[in-house]
PAGUBA-715425 format. One line per 2 residues: number of its first residue (from 0); their letters; for each residue x, z, y negated of C-alpha. Coordinates in steps of 0.1 Angstrom, whole numbers, plus 5000, padded with zeros to 4 digits. Layout:
BEGIN
NUM> a> X/Z/Y ~ ...
% end
This chain:
BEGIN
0> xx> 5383/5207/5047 ~ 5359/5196/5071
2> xx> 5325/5174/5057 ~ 5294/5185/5060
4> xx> 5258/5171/5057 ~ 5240/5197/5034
6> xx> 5201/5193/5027 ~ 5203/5180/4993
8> xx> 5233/5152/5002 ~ 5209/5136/5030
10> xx> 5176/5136/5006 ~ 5204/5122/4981
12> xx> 5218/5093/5003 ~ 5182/5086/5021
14> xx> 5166/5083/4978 ~ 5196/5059/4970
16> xx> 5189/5032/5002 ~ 5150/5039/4993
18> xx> 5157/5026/4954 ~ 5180/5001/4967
20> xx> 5155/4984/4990 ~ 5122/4985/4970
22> xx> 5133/4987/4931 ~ 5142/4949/4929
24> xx> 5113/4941/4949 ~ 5090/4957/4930
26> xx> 5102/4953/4896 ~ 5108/4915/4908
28> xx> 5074/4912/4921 ~ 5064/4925/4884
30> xx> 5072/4899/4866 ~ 5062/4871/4893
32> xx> 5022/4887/4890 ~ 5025/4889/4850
34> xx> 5032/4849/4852 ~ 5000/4851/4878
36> xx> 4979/4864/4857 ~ 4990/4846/4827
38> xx> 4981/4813/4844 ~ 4944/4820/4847
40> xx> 4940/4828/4808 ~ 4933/4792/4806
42> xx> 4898/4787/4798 ~ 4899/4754/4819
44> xx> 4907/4774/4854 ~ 4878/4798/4845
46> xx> 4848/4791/4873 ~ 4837/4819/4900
48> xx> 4868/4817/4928 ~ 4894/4815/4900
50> xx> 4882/4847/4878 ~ 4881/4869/4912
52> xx> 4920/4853/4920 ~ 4925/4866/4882
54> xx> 4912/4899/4887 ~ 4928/4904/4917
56> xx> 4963/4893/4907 ~ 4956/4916/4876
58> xx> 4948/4946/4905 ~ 4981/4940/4921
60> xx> 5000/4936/4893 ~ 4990/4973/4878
62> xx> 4996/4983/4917 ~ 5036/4967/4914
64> xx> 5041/4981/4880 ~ 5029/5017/4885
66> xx> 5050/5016/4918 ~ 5080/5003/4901
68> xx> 5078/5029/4873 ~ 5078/5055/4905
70> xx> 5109/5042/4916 ~ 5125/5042/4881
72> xx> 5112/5070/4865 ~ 5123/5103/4882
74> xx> 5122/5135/4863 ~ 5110/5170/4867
76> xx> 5089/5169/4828 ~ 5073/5137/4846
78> xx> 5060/5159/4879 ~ 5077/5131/4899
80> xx> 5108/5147/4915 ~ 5114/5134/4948
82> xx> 5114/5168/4968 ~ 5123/5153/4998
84> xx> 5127/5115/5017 ~ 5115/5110/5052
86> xx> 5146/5114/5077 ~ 5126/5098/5106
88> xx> 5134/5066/5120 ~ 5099/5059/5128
90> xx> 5089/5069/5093 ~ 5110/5039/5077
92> xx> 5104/5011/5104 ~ 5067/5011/5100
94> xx> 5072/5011/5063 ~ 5096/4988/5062
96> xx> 5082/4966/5083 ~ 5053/4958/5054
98> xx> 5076/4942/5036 ~ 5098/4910/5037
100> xx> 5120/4902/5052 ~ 5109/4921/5079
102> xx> 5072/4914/5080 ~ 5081/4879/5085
104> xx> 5093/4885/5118 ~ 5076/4915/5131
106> xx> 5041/4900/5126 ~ 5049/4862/5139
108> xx> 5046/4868/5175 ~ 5009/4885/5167
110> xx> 4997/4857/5144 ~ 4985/4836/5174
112> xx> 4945/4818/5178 ~ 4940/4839/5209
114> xx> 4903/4830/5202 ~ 4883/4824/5174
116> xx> 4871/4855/5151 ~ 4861/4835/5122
118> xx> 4824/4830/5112 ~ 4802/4804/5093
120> xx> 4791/4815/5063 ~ 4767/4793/5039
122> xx> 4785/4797/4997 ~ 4764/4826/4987
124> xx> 4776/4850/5013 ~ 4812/4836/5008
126> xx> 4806/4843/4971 ~ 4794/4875/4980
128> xx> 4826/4886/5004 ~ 4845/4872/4976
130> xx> 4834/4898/4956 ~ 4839/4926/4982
132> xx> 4873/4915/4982 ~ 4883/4920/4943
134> xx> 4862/4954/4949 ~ 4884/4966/4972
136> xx> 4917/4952/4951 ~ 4899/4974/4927
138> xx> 4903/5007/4949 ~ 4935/4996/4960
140> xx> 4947/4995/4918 ~ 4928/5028/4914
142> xx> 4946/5047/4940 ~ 4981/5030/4926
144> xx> 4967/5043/4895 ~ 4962/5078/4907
146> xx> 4998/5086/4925 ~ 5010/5076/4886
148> xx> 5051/5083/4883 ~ 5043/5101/4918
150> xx> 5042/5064/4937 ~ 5069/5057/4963
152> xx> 5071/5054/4999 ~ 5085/5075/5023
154> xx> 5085/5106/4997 ~ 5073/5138/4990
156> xx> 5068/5140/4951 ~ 5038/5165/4946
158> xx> 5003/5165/4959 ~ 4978/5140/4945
160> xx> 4941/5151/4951 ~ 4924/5131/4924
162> xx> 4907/5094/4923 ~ 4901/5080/4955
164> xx> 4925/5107/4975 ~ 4891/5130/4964
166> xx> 4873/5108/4996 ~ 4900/5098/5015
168> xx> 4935/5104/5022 ~ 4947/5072/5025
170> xx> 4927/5054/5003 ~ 4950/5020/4997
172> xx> 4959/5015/5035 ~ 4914/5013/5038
174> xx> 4914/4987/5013 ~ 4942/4969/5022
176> xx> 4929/4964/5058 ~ 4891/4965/5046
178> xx> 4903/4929/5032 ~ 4921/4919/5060
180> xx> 4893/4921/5083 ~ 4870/4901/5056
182> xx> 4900/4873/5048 ~ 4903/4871/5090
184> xx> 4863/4870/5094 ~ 4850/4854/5069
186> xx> 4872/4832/5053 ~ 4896/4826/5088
188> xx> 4929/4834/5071 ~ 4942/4855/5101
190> xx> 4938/4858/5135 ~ 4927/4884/5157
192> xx> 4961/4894/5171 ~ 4979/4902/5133
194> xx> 4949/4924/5127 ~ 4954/4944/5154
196> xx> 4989/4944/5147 ~ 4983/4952/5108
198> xx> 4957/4981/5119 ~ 4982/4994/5141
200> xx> 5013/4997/5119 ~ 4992/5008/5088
202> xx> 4978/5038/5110 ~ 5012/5043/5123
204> xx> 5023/5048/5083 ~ 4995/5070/5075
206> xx> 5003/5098/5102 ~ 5040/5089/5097
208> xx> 5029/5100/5060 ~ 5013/5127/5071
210> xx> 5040/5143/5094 ~ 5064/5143/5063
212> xx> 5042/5157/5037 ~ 5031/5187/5066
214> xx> 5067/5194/5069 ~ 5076/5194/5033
216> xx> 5046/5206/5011 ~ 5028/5235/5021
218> xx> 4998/5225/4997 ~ 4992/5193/5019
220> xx> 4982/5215/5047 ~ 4953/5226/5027
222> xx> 4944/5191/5011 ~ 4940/5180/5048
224> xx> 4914/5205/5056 ~ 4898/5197/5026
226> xx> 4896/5160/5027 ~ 4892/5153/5064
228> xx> 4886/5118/5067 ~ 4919/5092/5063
230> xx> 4905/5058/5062 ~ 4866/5061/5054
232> xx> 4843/5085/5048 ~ 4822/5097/5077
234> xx> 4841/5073/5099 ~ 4877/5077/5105
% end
């Protein structure tokens, strides 16, 4: 008998290299944030920089575990079937490309001082982007939060409409580069080049997102002409 490539066998192969690739890393990554977060229970590392690092290690580590739950838990009574896997090549290099070891070397040839982005800032308004940036960690945990035993990349598991996708359809891609652009301005942790490069592949991985979800779930259609905006409200 000759083979053949039926629907379900290609979403079948296409979930197995997706669990593969991002299970260890995320269940990994799991346990390195726990230790995170467990060093700043000290009371001697309390002051004002080190309780915003705590909170914001505490952010990403509810992001990592809900994600890694996403990848383990798959059932039908949990609302989190996978119903179908991206199939397109450009769907899986920008999302792949977010995460090492690729990011190492996608990103290099962009992390370059073409000129200087950064500004000077006196302690209170560094104290005060500080805060912005465990803000937006925040909305970044809340939207992690919302997918629940829905999170994974490059799937279609069920529409989420609730928490911050009420506002905005991608609301962790904002928030991610929302504190990029403060870490590269105000603090001078990246230059002007790996922005733009960041900006670019996370936008690439929203409509990538998008063209999936269009093509596999009718209901996301709808959601689309319901929330219009993908980054930020009244912006973009």
């Amino acid at each position: 008998k000759r083979p053949f490539w039926s629907e379900a066998a290609r979403r079948g192969l296409l979930t197995v290299a997706l669990k593969l690739f991002f299970v260890p890393y995320l269940t990994g990554w799991t346990f390195q944030n726990i230790q995170h977060v467990a060093t700043f229970l000290e009371p001697r590392h309390w002051n004002f920089y080190a309780i915003n690092q705590a909170l914001v290690d505490g952010f990403i580590l509810l992001d990592t575990l809900v994600f890694a739950c996403g990848y383990l838990l798959e059932s039908r009574r949990l609302g989190s079937e996978i119903r179908s896997v991206d199939p397109s090549l450009l769907g899986w290099a920008v999302c792949l490309m977010c995460y090492p070891p690729f990011n190492e070397f996608v990103f290099a040839p962009f992390d370059r001082a073409w000129f200087g982005i950064a500004m000077t800032a006196d302690e209170s308004t560094r104290q005060l982007f500080t805060v912005a940036v465990t803000l937006l960690w925040c909305v970044f945990a809340w939207a992690s939060l919302s997918l629940g035993f829905k999170a994974s990349n490059l799937t279609s598991r069920g529409l989420v409409a609730h928490g911050p996708y009420r506002y905005v359809r991608h609301p962790a891609y904002a928030a991610k580069l929302l504190i990029w652009y403060i870490q590269g301005v105000a603090f001078g942790e990246f230059s002007v080049g790996l922005l733009c490069a960041l900006t670019v592949i996370y936008v690439l991985r929203a409509l990538t997102e998008e063209w999936h979800l269009l093509a596999t779930d009718p209901a996301y259609g709808e959601y689309r002409r319901r929330v219009r905006w993908r980054f930020l409200p009244w912006v973009a």
